[in-house]
C-alpha positions, 0 to 999 in steps of 0.5 A: 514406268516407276520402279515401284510400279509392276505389270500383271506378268510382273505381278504373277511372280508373287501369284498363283493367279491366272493372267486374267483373274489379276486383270479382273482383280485390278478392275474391281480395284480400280473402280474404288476412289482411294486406290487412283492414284496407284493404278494406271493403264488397263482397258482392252488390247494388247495396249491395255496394260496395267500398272499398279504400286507394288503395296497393291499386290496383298489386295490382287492376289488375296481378293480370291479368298472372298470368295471361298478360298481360305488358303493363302498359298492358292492365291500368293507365294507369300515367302517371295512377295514378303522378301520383295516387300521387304526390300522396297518398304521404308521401314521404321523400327525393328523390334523382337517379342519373347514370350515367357512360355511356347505359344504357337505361331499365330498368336505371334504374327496376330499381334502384329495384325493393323501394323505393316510388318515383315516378320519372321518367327524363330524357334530356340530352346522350345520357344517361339519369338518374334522378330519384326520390322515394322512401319509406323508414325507411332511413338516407341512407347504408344507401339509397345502399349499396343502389343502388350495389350494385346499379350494381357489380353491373351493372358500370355506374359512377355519379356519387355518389348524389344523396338528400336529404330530401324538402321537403313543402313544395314537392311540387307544384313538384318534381313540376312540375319533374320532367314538365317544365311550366309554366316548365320547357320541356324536355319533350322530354327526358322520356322515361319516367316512374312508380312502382317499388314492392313492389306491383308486384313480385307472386309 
């Protein structure tokens, strides 16, 4: 099977979820249009096993919290499945947010909300920012006009958006940088860090 393909035993590496609730999850997923050519396999038996895209695992893992369950960490160990996604992901653009006043956390990742992102939030000088790698067909200027809207309509003002391209070629260093290790020491003022995607924004 393709490598961007996983098994539900591989899947629960990224989960909290029990073999079968994944199972269960795939099947419900399996049975919608868009979702065929990224599901294979299934049906009973040893011999039924699954096979989905690794963009799927934000849809299997997060479907329990629709049905009550509000707390992302029941259902995915978020951290693992945000560097996994990382590493697999084409990205675009990287850009960084620096508010002109300390904001809390969320107000940050939300700007990201309708984008596929893997953020990560430092702290400095009692601020919070943002960096984020980002993938889009969208112009530089069109993402910019995006995320400031969204900080006037927040009434929080923001230094000029930070948004290059992506260098592949240094993808591992700029993750690296991002969490801090290896010769960047100042780990303390990571504070948060994952993926903003329309997976996770489920009806």
């Amino acid at each position: 099977m393709n490598k961007n393909f996983l098994n539900v035993n591989n899947i629960r590496d990224y989960s909290t979820l029990s073999h079968k609730q994944i199972r269960n999850n795939i099947n419900g997923l399996k049975k919608l249009s868009h979702f065929n050519d990224l599901i294979f396999g299934g049906g009973k038996g040893k011999g039924g096993q699954f096979w989905c895209h690794y963009t799927l695992v934000p849809y299997i893992t997060n479907r329990q919290r629709n049905r009550g369950n509000k707390n992302i960490q029941n259902t995915i160990k978020g951290r693992n499945f945000s560097e996994y996604y990382y590493s697999k992901t084409s990205w675009d653009y990287f850009g960084c947010i620096h508010p002109n006043r300390d904001i809390d956390f969320l107000e940050l990742t939300n700007s990201l909300k309708g984008f596929n992102c893997f953020y990560v939030i430092h702290r400095q000088k009692e601020k919070n920012h943002i960096h984020f790698t980002l993938q889009s067909s969208l112009k530089v200027p069109e993402i910019k006009e995006l995320l400031k809207s969204y900080f006037n309509l927040i009434n929080i003002s923001i230094d000029d958006i930070f948004l290059t391209e992506f260098d592949t070629n240094f993808k591992d260093n700029t993750l690296n940088y991002l969490l801090r290790r290896g010769n960047h020491s100042s780990k303390s003022d990571v504070i948060d860090w994952g993926l903003s995607s329309p997976s996770f924004q489920l009806d």
